[in-house]
LOTI-187975 format. One record per atom (N, C-alpha, C): x, y, z; chain; residue number from 1; atom name. Coordinates in pm, 1 decimal, decimal comma. Layout:
+----------+----------+----------+------+-----+------+
|        x |        y |        z | unit | pos | site |
+----------+----------+----------+------+-----+------+
|        X |        Y |        Z |    A | NUM |   CA |
...
+----------+----------+----------+------+-----+------+
END
This chain:
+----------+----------+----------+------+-----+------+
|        x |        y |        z | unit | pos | site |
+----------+----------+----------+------+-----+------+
|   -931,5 |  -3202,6 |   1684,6 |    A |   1 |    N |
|  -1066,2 |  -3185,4 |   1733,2 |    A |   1 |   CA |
|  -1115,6 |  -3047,6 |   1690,7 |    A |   1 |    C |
|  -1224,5 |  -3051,5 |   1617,4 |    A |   2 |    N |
|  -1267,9 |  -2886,9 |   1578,9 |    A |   2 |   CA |
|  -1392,6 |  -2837,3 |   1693,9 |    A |   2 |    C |
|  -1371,3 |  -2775,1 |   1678,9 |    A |   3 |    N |
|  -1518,5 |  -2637,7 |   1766,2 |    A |   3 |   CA |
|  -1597,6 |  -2663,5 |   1712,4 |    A |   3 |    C |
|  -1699,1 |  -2657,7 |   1794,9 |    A |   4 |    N |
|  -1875,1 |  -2656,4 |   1753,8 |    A |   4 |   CA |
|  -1878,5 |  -2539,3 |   1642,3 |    A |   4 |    C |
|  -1948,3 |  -2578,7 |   1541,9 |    A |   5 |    N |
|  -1941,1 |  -2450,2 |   1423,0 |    A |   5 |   CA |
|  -2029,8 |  -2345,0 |   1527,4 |    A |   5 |    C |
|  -2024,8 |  -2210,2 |   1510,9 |    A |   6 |    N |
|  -2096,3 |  -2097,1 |   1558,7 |    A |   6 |   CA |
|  -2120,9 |  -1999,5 |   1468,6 |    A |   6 |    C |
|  -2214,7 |  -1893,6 |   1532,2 |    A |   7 |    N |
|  -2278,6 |  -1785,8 |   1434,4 |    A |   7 |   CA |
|  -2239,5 |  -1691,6 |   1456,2 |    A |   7 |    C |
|  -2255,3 |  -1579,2 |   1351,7 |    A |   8 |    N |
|  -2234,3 |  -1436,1 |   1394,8 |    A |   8 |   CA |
|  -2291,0 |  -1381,9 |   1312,5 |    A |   8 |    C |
|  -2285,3 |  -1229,1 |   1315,5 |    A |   9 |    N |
|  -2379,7 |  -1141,6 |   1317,8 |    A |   9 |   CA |
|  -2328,8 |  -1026,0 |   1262,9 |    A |   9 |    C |
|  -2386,9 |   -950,2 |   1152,8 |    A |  10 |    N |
|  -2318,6 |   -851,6 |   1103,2 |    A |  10 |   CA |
|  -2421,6 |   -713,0 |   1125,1 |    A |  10 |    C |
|  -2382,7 |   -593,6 |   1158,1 |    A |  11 |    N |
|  -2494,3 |   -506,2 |   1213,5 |    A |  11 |   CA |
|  -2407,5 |   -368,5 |   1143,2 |    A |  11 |    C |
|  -2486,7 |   -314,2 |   1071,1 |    A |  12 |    N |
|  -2435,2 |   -139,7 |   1051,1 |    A |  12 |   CA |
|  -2474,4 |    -92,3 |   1214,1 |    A |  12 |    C |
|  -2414,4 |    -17,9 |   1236,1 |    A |  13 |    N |
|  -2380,9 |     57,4 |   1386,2 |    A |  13 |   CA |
|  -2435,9 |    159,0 |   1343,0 |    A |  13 |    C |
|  -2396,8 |    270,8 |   1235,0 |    A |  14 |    N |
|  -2399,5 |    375,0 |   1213,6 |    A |  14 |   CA |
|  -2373,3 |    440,5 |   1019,0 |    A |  14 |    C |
|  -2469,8 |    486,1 |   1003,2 |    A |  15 |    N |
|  -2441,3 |    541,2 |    853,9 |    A |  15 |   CA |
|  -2399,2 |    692,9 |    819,8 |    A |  15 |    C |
|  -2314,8 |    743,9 |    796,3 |    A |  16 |    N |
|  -2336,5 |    867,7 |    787,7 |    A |  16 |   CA |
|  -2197,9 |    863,9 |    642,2 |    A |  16 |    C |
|  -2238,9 |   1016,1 |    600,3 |    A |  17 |    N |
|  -2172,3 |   1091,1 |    491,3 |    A |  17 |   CA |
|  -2063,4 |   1042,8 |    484,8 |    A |  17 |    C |
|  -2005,2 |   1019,4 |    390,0 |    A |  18 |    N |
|  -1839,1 |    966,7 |    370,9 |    A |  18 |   CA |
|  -1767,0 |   1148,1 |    400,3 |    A |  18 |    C |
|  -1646,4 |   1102,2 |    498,9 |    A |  19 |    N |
|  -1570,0 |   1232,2 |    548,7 |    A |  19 |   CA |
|  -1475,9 |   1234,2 |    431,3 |    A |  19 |    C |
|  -1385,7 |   1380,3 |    396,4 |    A |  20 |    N |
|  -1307,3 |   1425,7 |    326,9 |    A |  20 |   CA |
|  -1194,8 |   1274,9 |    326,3 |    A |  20 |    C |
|  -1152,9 |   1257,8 |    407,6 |    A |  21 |    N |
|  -1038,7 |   1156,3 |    436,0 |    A |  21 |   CA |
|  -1115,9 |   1012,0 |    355,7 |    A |  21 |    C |
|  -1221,8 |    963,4 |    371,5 |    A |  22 |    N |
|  -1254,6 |    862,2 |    325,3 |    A |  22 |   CA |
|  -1249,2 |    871,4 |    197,5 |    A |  22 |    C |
|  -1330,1 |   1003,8 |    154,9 |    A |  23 |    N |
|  -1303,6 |    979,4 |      0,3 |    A |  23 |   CA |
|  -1204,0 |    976,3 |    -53,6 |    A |  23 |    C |
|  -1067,5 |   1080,3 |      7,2 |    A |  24 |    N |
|   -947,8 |   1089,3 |    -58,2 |    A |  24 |   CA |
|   -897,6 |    905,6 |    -93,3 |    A |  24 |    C |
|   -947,1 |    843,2 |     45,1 |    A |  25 |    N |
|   -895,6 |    661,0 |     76,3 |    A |  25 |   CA |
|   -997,0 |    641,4 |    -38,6 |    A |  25 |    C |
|  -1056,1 |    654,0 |   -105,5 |    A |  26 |    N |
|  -1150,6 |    564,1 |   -253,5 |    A |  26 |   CA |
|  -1082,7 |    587,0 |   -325,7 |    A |  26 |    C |
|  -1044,9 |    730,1 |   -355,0 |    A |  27 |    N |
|   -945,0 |    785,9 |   -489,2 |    A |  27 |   CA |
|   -816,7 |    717,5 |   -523,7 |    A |  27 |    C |
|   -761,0 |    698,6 |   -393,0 |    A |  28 |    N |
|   -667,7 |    634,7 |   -397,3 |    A |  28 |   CA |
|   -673,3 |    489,4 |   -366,0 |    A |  28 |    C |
|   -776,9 |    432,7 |   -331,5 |    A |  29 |    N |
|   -766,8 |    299,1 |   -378,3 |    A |  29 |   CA |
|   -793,8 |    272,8 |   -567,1 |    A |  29 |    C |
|   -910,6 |    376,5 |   -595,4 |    A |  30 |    N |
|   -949,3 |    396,7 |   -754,8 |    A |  30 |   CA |
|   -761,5 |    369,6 |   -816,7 |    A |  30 |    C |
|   -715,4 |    478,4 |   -772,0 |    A |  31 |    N |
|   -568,3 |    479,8 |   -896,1 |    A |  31 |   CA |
|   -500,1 |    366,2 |   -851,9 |    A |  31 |    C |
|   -475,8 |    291,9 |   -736,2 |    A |  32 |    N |
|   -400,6 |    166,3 |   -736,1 |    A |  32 |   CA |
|   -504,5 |     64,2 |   -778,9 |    A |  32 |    C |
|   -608,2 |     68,3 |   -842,6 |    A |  33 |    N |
|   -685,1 |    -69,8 |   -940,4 |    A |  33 |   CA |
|   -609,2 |    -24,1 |  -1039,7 |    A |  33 |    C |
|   -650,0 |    115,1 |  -1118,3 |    A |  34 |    N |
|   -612,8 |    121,4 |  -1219,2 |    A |  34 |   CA |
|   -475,4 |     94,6 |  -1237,5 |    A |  34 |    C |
|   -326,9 |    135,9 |  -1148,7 |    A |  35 |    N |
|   -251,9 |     60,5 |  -1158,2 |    A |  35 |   CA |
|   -238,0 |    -47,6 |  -1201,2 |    A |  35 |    C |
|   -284,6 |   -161,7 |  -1126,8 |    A |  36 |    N |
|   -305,5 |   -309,1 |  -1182,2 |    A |  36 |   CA |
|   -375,3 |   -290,9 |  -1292,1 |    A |  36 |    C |
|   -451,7 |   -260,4 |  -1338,2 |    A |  37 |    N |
|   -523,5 |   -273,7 |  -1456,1 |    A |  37 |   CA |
|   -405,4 |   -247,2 |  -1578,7 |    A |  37 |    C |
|   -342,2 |   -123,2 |  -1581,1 |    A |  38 |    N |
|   -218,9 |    -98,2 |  -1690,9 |    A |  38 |   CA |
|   -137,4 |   -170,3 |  -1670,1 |    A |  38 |    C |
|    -84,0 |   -223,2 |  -1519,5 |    A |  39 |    N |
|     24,8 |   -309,9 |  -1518,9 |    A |  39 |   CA |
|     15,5 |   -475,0 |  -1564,8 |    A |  39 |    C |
|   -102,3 |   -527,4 |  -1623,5 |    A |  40 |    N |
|   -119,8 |   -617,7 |  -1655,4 |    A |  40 |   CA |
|   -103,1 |   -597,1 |  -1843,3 |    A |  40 |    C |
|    -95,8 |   -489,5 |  -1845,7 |    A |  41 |    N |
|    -63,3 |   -397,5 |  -1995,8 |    A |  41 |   CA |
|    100,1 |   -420,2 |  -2039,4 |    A |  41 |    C |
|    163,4 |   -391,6 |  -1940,1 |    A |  42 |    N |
|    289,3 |   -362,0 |  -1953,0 |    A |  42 |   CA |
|    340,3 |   -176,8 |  -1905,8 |    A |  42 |    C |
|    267,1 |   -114,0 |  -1891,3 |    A |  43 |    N |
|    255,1 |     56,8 |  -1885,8 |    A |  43 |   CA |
|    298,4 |     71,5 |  -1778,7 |    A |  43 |    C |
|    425,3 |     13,7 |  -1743,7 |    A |  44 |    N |
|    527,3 |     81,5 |  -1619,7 |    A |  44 |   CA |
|    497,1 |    239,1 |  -1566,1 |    A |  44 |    C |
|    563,4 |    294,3 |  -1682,0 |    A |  45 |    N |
|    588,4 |    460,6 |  -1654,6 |    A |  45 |   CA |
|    444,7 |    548,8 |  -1582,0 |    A |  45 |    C |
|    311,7 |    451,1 |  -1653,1 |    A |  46 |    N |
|    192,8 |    555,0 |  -1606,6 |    A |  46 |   CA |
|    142,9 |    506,7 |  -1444,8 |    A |  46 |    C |
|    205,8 |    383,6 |  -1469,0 |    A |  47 |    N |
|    158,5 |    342,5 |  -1330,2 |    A |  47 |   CA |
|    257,7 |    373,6 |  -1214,2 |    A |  47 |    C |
|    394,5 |    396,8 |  -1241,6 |    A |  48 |    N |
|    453,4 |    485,4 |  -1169,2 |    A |  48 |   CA |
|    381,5 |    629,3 |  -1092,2 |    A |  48 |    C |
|    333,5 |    681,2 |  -1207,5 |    A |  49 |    N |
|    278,8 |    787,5 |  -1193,9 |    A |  49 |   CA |
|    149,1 |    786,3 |  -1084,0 |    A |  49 |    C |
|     53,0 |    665,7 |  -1139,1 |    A |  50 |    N |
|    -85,0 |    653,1 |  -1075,5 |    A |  50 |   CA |
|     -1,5 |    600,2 |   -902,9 |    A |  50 |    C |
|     52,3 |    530,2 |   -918,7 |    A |  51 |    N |
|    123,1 |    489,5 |   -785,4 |    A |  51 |   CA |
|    142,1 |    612,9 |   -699,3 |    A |  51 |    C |
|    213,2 |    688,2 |   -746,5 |    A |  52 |    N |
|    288,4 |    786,0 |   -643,3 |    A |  52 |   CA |
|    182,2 |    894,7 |   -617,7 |    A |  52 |    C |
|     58,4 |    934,2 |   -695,4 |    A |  53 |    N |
|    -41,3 |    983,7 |   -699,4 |    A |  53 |   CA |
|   -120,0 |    918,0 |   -551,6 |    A |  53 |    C |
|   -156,5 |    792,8 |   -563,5 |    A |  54 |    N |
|   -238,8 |    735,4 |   -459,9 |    A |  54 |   CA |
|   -163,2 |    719,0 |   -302,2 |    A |  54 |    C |
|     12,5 |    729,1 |   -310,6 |    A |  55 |    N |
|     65,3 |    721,3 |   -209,7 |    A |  55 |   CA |
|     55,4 |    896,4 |   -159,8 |    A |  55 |    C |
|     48,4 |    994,7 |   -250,7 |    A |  56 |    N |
|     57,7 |   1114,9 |   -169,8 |    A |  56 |   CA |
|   -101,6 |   1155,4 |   -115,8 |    A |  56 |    C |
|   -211,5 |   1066,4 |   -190,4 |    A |  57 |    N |
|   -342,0 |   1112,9 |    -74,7 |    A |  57 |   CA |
|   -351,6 |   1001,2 |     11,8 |    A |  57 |    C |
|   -305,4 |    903,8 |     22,3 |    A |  58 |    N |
|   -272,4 |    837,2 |    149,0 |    A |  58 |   CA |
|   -233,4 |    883,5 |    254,0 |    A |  58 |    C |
|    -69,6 |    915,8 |    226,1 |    A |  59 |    N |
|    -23,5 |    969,3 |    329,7 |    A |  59 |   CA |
|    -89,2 |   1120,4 |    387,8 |    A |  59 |    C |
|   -137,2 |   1201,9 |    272,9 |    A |  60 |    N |
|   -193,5 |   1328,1 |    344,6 |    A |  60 |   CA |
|   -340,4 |   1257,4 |    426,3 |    A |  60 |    C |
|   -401,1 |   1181,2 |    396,0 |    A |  61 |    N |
|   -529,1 |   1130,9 |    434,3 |    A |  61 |   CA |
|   -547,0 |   1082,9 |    592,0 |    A |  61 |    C |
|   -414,2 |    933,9 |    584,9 |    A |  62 |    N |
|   -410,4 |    883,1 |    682,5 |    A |  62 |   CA |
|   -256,7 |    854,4 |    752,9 |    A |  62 |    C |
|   -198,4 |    934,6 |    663,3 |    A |  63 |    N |
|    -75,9 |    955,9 |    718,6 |    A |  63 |   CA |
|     36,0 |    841,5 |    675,9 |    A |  63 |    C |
|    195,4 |    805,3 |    731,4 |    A |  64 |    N |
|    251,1 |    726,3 |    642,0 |    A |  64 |   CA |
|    264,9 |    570,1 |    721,3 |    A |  64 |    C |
|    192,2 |    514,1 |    830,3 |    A |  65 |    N |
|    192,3 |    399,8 |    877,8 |    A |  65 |   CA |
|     76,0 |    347,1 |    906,5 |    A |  65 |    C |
|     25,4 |    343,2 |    782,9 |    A |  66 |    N |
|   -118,1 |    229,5 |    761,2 |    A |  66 |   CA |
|    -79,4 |    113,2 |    650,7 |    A |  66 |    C |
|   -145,8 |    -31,1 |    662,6 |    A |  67 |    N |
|   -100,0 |   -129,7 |    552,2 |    A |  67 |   CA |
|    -83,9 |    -94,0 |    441,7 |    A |  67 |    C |
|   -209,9 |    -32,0 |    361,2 |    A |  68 |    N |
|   -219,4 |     -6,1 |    269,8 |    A |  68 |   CA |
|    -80,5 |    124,0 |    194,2 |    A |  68 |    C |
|    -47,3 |    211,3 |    265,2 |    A |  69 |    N |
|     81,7 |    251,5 |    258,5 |    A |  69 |   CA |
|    206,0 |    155,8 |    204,0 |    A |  69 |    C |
|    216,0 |     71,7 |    279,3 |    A |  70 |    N |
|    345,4 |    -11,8 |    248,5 |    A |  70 |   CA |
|    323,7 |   -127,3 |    125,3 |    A |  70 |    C |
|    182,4 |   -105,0 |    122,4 |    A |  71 |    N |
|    136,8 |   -188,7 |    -31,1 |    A |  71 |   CA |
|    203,3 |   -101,0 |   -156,7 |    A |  71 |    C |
|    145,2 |     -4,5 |   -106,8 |    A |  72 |    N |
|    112,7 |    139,9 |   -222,2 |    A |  72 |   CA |
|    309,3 |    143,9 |   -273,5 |    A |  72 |    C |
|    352,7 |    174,6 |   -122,2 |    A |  73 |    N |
|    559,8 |    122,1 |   -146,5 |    A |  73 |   CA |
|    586,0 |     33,4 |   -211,5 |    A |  73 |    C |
|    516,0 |    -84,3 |   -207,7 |    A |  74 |    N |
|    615,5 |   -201,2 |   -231,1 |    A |  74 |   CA |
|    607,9 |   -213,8 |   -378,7 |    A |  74 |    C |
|    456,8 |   -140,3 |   -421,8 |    A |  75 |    N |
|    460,7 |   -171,4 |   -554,7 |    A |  75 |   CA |
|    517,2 |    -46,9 |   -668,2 |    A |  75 |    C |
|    540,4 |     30,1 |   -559,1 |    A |  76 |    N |
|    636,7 |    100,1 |   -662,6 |    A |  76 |   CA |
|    752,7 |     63,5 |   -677,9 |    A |  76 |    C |
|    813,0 |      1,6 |   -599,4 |    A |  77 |    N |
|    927,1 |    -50,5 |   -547,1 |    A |  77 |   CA |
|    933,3 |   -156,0 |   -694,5 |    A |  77 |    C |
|    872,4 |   -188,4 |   -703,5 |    A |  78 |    N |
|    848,5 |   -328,2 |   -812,0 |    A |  78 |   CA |
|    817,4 |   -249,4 |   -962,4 |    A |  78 |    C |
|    758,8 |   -152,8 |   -971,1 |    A |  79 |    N |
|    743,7 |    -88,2 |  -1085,3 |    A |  79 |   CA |
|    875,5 |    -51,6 |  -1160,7 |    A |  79 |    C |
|    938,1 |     33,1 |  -1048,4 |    A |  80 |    N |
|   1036,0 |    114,5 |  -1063,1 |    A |  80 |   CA |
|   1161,2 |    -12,5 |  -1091,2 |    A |  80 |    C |
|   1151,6 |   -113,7 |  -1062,2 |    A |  81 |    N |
|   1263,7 |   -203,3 |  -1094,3 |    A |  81 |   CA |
|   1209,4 |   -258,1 |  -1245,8 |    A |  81 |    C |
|   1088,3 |   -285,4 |  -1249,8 |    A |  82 |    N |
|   1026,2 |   -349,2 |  -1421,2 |    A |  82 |   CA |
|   1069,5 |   -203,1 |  -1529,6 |    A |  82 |    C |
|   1124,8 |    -79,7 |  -1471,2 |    A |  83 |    N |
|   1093,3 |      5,6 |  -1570,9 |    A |  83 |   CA |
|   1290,4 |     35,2 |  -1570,8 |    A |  83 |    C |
|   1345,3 |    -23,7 |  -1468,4 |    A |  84 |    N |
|   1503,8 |    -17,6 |  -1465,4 |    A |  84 |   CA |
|   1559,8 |     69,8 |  -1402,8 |    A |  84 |    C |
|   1464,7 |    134,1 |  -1348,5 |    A |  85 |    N |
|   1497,8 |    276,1 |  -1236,1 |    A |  85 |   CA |
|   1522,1 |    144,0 |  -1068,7 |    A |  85 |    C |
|   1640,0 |    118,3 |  -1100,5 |    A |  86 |    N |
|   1713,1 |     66,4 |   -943,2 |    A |  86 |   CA |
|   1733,7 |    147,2 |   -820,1 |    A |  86 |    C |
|   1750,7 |    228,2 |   -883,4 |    A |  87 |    N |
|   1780,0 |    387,7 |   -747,7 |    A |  87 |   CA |
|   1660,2 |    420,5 |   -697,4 |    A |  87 |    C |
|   1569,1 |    409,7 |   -791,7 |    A |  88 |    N |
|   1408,3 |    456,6 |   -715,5 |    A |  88 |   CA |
|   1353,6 |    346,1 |   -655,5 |    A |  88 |    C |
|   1384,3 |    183,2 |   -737,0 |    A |  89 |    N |
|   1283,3 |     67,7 |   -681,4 |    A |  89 |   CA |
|   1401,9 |     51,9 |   -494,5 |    A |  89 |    C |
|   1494,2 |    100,3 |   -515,3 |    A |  90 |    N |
|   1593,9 |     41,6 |   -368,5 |    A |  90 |   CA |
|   1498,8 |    138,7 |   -264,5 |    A |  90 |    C |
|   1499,7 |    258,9 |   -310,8 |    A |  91 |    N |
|   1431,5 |    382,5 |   -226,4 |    A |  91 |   CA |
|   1300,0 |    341,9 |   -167,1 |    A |  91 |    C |
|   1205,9 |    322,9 |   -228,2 |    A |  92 |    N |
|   1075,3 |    250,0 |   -208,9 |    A |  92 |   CA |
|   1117,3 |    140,4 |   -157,5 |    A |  92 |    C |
|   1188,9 |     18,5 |   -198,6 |    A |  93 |    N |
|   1202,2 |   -118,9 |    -85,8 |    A |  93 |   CA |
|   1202,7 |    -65,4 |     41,3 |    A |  93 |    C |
|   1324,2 |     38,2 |     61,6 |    A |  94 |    N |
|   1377,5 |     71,2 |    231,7 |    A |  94 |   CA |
|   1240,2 |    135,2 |    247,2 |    A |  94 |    C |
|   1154,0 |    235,8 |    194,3 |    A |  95 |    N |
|   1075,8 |    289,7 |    305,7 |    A |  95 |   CA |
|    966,6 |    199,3 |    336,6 |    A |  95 |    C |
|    930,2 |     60,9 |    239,4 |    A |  96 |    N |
|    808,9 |    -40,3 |    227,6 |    A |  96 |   CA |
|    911,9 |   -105,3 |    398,9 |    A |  96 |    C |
|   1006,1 |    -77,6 |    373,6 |    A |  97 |    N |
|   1047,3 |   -197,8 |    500,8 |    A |  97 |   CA |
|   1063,7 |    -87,4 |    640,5 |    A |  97 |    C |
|   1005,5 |    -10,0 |    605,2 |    A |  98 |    N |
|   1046,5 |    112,8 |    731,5 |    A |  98 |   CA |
|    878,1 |    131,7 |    779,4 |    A |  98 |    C |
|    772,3 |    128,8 |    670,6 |    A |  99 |    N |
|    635,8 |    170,9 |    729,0 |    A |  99 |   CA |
|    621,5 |      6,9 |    792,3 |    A |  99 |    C |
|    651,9 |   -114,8 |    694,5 |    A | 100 |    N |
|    594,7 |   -218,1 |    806,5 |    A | 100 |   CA |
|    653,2 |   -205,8 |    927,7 |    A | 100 |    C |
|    793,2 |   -181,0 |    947,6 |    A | 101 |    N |
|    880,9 |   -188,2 |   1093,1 |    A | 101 |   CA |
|    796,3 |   -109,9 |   1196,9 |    A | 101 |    C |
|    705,0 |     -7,0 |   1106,1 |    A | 102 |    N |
|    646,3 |     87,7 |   1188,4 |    A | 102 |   CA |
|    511,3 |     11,6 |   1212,9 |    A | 102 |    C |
|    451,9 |    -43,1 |   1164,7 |    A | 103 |    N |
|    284,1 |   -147,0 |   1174,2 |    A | 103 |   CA |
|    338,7 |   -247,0 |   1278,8 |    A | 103 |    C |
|    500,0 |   -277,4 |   1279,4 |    A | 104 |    N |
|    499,8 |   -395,4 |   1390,6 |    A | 104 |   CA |
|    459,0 |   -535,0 |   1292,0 |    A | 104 |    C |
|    498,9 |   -544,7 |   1174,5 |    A | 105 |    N |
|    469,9 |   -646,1 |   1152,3 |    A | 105 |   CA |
|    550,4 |   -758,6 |   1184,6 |    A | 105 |    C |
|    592,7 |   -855,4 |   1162,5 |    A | 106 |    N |
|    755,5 |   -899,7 |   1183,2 |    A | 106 |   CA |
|    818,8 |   -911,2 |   1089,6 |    A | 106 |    C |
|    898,1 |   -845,2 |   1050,3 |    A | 107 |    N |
|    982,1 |   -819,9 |    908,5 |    A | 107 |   CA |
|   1132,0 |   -869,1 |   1026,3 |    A | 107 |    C |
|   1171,7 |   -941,8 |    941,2 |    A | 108 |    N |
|   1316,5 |   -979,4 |   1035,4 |    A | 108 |   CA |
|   1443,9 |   -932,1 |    894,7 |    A | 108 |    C |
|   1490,0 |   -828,8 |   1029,6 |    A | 109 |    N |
|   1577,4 |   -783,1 |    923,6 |    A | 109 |   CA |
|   1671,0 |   -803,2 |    827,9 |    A | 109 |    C |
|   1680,6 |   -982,9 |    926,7 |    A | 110 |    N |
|   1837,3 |  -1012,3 |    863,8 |    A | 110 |   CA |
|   1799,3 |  -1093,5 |    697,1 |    A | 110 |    C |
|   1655,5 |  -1109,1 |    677,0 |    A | 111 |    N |
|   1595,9 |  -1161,5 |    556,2 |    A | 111 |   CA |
|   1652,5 |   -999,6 |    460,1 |    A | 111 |    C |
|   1613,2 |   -942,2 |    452,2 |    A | 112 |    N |
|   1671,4 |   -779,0 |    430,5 |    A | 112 |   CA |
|   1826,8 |   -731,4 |    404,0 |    A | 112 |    C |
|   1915,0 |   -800,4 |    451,3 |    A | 113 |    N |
|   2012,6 |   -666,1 |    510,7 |    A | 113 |   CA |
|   1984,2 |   -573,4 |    566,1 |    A | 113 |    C |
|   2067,7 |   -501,9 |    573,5 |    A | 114 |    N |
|   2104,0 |   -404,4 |    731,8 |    A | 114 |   CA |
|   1947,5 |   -333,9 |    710,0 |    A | 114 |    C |
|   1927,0 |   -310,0 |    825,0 |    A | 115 |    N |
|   1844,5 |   -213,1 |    844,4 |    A | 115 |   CA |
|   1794,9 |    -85,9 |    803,0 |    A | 115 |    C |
|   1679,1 |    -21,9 |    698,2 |    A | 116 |    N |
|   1685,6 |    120,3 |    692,2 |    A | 116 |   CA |
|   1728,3 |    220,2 |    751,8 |    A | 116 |    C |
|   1754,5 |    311,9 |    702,1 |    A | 117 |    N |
|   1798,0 |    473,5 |    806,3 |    A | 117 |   CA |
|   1703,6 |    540,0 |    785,2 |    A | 117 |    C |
+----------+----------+----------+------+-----+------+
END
């Protein structure tokens, strides 16, 4: 049985100046497109680079347990294994599985092995 379809309503509340923190969050969404954009290239190494770039004004921005954080992880995590660096893509898995543990998502560990430290 479905629900009566219903409406809603979309309203700006408030407009004002983009704050220091927001823009740093554009910049760093900017370098994780461009990421994807080279990584559809094959250009591991630069997107390593653009990666870890957009994870350090993240974390200075909004600190290290927001979604977009554990995106920004996981895909280095994945870079760093396409480029054969195992020691760096394991490093990034554990902390991608340490910021979601921290969002509360349900990551069940035993899909994982043991637990991060």
């Amino acid at each position: 049985m479905r629900a009566p379809a219903g409406g809603y309503e979309i309203r700006v509340v408030e407009l004002h100046p983009a704050t220091e923190n927001e823009q740093s969050l554009q910049q760093a969404r900017q370098l994780y497109y461009d990421y994807m954009r080279i990584r559809s290239e094959g250009k591991f190494p630069e997107g390593i680079q653009l990666l870890l770039r957009a994870l350090e004004i993240q974390e200075k921005a909004a600190g290290p347990d927001i979604p977009v954080v554990a995106a920004t992880l996981g895909a280095l995590s994945s870079c760093c294994r396409w480029t054969g660096d195992y020691s760096s893509a394991e490093r990034y898995e554990l902390r991608t599985l340490e910021s979601l543990a921290a969002l509360r998502i349900g990551i069940s560990w035993s899909q994982h092995g043991k637990r991060p430290r």
